[in-house]
N, C-alpha and C positions, 0 to 999 in steps of 0.2 A: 157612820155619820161623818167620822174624816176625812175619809173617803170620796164620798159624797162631795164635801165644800169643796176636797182639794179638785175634782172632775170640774165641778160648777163654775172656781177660779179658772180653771185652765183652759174652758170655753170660751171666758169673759174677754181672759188675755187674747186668744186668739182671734175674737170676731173683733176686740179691737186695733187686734196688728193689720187683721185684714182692711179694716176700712181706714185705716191712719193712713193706708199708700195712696189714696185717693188725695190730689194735692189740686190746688187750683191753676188752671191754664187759660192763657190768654185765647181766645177763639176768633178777634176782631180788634183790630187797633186804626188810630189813624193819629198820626203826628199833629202839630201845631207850630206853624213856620215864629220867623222871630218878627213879631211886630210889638212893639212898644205901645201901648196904645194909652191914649190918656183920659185921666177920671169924665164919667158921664155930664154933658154939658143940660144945664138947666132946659127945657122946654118951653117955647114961646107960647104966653100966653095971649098973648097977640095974635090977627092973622097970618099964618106963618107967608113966610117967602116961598118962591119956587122952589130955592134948597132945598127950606126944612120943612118944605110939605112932602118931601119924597121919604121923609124919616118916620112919618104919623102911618098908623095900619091905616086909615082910610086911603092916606096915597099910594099906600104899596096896593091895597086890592083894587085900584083903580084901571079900569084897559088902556091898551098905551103902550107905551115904552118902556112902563114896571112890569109887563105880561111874562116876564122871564128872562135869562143870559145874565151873564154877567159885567156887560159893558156899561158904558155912560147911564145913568138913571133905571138902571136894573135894580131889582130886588136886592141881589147881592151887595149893590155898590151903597144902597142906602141903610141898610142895614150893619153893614161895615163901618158907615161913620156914624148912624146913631146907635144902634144896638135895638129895646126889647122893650117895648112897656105893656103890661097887662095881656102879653101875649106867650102864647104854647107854641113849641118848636116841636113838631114830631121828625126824628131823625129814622131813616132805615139801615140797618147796618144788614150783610150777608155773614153769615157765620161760618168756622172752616170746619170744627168737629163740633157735636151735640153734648148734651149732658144734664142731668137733673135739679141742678140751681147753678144759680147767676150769681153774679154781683156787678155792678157799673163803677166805672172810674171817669171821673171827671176833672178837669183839669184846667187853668187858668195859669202858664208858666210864666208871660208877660206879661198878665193883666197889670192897670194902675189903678183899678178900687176892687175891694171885695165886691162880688155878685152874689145875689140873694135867688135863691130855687124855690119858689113854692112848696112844690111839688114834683114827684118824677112816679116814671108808670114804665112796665115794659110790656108787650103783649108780643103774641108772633103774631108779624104781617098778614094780612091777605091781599090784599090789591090795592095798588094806589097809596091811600093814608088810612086805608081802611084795617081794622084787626080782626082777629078773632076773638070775639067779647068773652069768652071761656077760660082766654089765656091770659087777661088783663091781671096785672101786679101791681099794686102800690110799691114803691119802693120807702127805704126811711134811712135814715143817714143816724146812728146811733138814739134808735129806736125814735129820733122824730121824723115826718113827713118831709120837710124840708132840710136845706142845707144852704152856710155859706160859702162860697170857694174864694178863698184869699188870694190875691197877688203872688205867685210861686206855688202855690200847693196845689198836691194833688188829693183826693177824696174818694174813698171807696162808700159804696153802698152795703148797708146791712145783707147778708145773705138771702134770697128767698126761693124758695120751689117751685120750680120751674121746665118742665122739662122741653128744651129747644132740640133743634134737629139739626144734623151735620148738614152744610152746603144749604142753608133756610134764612128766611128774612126778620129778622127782628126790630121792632120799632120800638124806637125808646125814646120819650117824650116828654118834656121839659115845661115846668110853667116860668115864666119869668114875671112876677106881679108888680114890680119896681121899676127904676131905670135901671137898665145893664151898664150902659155906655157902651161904646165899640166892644164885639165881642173878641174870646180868643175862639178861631175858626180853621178851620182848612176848606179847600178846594175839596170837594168830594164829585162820586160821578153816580152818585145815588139822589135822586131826589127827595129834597126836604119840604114838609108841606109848613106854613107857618099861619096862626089862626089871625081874625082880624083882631082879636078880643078875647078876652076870658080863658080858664082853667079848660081844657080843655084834653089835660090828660090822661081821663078815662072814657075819653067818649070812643065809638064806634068809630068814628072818621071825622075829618076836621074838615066841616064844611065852608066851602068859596074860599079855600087855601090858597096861599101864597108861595109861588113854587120859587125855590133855588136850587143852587147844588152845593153844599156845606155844611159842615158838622160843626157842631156849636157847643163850646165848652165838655163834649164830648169826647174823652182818650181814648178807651174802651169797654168791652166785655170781656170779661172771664168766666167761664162754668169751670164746675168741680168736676174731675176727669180723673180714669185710671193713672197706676202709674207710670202705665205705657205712655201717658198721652204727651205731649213737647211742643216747643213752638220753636218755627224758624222764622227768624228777622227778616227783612228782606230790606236793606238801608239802601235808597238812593234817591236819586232824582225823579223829573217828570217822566222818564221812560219806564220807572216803576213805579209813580205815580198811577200812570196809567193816561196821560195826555194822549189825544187823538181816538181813542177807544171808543168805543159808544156805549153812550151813559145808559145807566138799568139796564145792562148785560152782563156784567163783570168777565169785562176780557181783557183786564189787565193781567200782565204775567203771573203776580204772584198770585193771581183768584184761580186760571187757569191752572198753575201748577196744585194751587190746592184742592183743587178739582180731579185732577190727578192721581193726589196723595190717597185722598176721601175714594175713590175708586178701587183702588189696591188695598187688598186686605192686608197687607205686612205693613203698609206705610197710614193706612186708615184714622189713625191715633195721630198725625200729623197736622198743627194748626202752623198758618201762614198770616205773619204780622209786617201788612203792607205800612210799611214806615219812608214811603218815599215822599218827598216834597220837590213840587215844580222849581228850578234854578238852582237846585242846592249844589253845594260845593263841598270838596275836601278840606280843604286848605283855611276858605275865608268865607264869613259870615254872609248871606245872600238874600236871598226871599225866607230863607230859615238859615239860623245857627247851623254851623258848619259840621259836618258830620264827626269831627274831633271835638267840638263844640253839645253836641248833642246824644256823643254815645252811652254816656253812661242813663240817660232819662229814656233815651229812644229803644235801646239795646238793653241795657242791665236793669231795668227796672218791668218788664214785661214777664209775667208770671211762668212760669216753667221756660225758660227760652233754653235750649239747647244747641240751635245753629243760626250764624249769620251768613246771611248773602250780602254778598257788596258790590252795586254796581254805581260807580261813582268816580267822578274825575271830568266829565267830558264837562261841563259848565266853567271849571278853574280851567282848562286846556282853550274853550273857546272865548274865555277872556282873557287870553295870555298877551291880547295886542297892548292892550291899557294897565294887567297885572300881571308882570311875566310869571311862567310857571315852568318848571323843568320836569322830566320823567322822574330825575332825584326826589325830585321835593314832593311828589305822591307817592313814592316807594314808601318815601321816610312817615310818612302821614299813614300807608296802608301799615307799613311794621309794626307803630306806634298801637292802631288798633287792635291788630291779630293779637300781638302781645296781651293789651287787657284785656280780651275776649277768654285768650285762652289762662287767663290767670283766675275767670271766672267757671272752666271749665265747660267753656262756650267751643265747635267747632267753627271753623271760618273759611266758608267756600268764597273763593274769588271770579269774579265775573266779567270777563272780557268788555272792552267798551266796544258796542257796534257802529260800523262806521258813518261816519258826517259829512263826507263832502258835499256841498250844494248848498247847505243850511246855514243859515245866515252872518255866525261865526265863524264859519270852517275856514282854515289858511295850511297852507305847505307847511310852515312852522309848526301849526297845531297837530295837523296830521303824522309829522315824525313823533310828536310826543307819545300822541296816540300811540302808535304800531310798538315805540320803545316800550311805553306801556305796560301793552295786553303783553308782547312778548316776556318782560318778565312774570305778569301772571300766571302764564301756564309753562314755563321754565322754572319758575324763582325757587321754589320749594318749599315757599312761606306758606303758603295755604295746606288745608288739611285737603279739599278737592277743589277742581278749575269745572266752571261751567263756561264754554266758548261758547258764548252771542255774538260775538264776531262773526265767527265759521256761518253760525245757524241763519244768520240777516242779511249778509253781503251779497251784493250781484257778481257769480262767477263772471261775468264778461268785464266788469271792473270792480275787482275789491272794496275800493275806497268808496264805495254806492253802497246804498241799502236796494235790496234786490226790489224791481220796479214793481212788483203784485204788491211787496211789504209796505210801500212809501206813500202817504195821504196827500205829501203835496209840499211837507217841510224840510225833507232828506234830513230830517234828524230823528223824530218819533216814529215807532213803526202803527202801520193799522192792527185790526184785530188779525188779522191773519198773520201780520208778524209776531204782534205778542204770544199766539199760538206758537208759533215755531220756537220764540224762545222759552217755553214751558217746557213745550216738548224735546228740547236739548238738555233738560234739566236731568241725570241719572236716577232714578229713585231708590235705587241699591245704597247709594252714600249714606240714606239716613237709615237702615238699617244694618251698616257694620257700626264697627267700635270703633269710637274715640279713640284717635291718637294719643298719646302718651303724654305729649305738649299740650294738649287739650286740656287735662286731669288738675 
């Protein structure tokens, strides 16, 4: 009978060592630039103005000039200054590895009033806003349906089961029954459908939607993954962003590289957390909190993270005419971060800046920064590995170019072809050695 218990324990212990390796990883992130936004302004009850008829869901589903984009009187622009009443936001996100439960994080770092959630749902996509009715979730935020998200905080969702699939689309969808006010958002290059009206969380598809491209109070996904599974960062600007790409394709570098990872069976276990924001800088605060500014929320706070990519500098370099900047003072900025990366036992591949000339910043000055730059990137020693996007984007006939097939028109963002080329300069051996020593 001893015996017996002592087998039974020592089963117990072991299928619970086996499944405690199982840790949560981030599968899908997206930043949130620095906008200060302020508390929700009352609603006319009046007939509104031309303004603030572009903020009422009858004006956004209205044909016209709110039919989409993000410029003057687009969906985007009116929902930026008003935010959400009585209306469901279904986001799509694409995931890098699968796994059998979920959970969401949500996030409001700028906000200026709490925002009220009705309701939140996750299903896997099928087309469009449409889901798979099969796969639909309630989600609950400490076991209630709803949630508030305060000014600065972030918010996880209750766990639920779920099984999503590596490289797959997932919609996750939001009621907002109150006023939001301006939301906290990013640029995204996925399309977001948003209802005229009503809860609309569980339904099939969200019919005569409201299309933009933004993620709304939205941080990320996590599923529960082996112990193999990690995430790498990818911190920079709009060239990781993903600007000029073509939206619902994900051919932004870091989707392509994760595409890559998910391909290879040794690197498979490998998620990629696209945390770039258009304008961002090293040094100073910009369209977002400055990559010193924002590493510990952006980088340290993403569930299993093991390696960052850092491509960034080229925004402080092209506004050196108005704030000067020197190759020192990104050195000192990159040092700065490797140091707490690797104090968090983070690896930190550094990423050449590919080159600018022709783009609407670009100066002789800025270009010496540049080349000072990259060359200590892939001389300095600081990094644990160097990815050259320089090498991989430049036109052999003139360097200081992005090679002509790569260029959409701006000489600064590459097309999908280039983002392809800088994925595929990416090693994928690096994420299967071992951490340096300074890593640990």
């Amino acid at each position: 009978m001893k015996l017996r218990s002592t087998l039974f324990l020592v089963l117990i212990v072991s299928a619970h060592s086996q499944t405690s390796q199982d840790h949560w990883v981030a599968t899908w992130t997206t930043p949130q630039p620095l906008v200060r936004n302020q508390p929700p302004a009352q609603r006319p009850a009046a007939a509104p103005t031309a303004t603030t008829a572009q903020a009422t869901p009858a004006a956004l589903a209205a044909p016209g000039p709110l039919a989409g984009g993000r410029g003057p009187g687009s969906p985007a622009q009116a929902i930026n200054l008003r935010g959400f009443h009585d209306q469901t936001v279904r986001m799509i996100v694409h995931t890098s590895i699968g796994g059998s439960k979920l959970r969401l994080k949500l996030s409001s770092p700028f906000g200026a009033s709490p925002v009220t959630v009705g309701s939140a749902h996750v299903a896997i996509r099928s087309t469009d806003s449409e889901i798979v009715p099969a796969s639909d979730r309630a989600l609950s935020f400490n076991g209630k349906p709803g949630c508030t998200i305060a000014p600065g905080t972030v918010l996880l969702s209750d766990p639920v089961n779920l099984t999503i699939p590596a490289q797959g689309d997932v919609a996750v969808s939001l009621y907002l029954p109150g006023e939001s006010g301006p939301p906290a958002s990013h640029n995204g290059l996925h399309t977001t459908y948003v209802s005229r009206e009503g809860d609309l969380t569980g339904a099939p598809a969200i019919p005569d939607a409201i299309t933009t491209q933004a993620y709304y109070w939205l941080a990320g996904l996590d599923v529960m993954a082996g112990s193999k599974a990690a995430v790498i960062v990818a911190l920079g600007d709009s060239i990781t962003e993903g600007a000029r790409s073509t939206p619902d394709t994900n051919r932004m570098w870091p989707a392509v590289l994760s595409a890559r990872l998910a391909a290879n069976k040794k690197t498979a276990d490998f998620s990629v957390a696209n945390m770039g924001i258009g304008g961002n800088r090293v040094l100073r605060d910009g369209s977002g909190a400055s990559a010193l500014a924002r590493f510990d929320r952006d980088v340290l706070s993403q569930s299993g993270v093991k390696w960052l990519m850092m491509l960034e500098g080229i925004n402080d370099i092209g506004h050196g005419d108005t704030e000067p900047v020197s190759a020192d003072d990104l050195i000192g900025a990159f040092k700065q971060i490797i140091e707490k990366a690797h104090t968090h036992g983070i690896g930190v591949i550094g990423c050449t800046l590919p080159p600018y000339e022709g783009a609407g910043y670009s100066r002789p000055e800025g270009e010496a920064v540049r080349q000072t730059l990259n060359n200590w990137i892939r001389t300095g020693g600081a990094f644990d590995a160097v990815v050259d996007f320089e090498a991989a984007t430049r036109d052999p006939n003139n360097p200081k170019k992005l090679r002509p097939e790569f260029d959409p028109g701006d000489h600064l963002h590459p097309n999908d072809a280039g983002y392809q080329a800088m994925a595929e300069a990416v090693d994928l051996s690096v994420f299967t050695g071992k951490l340096s020593q300074r890593s640990k």
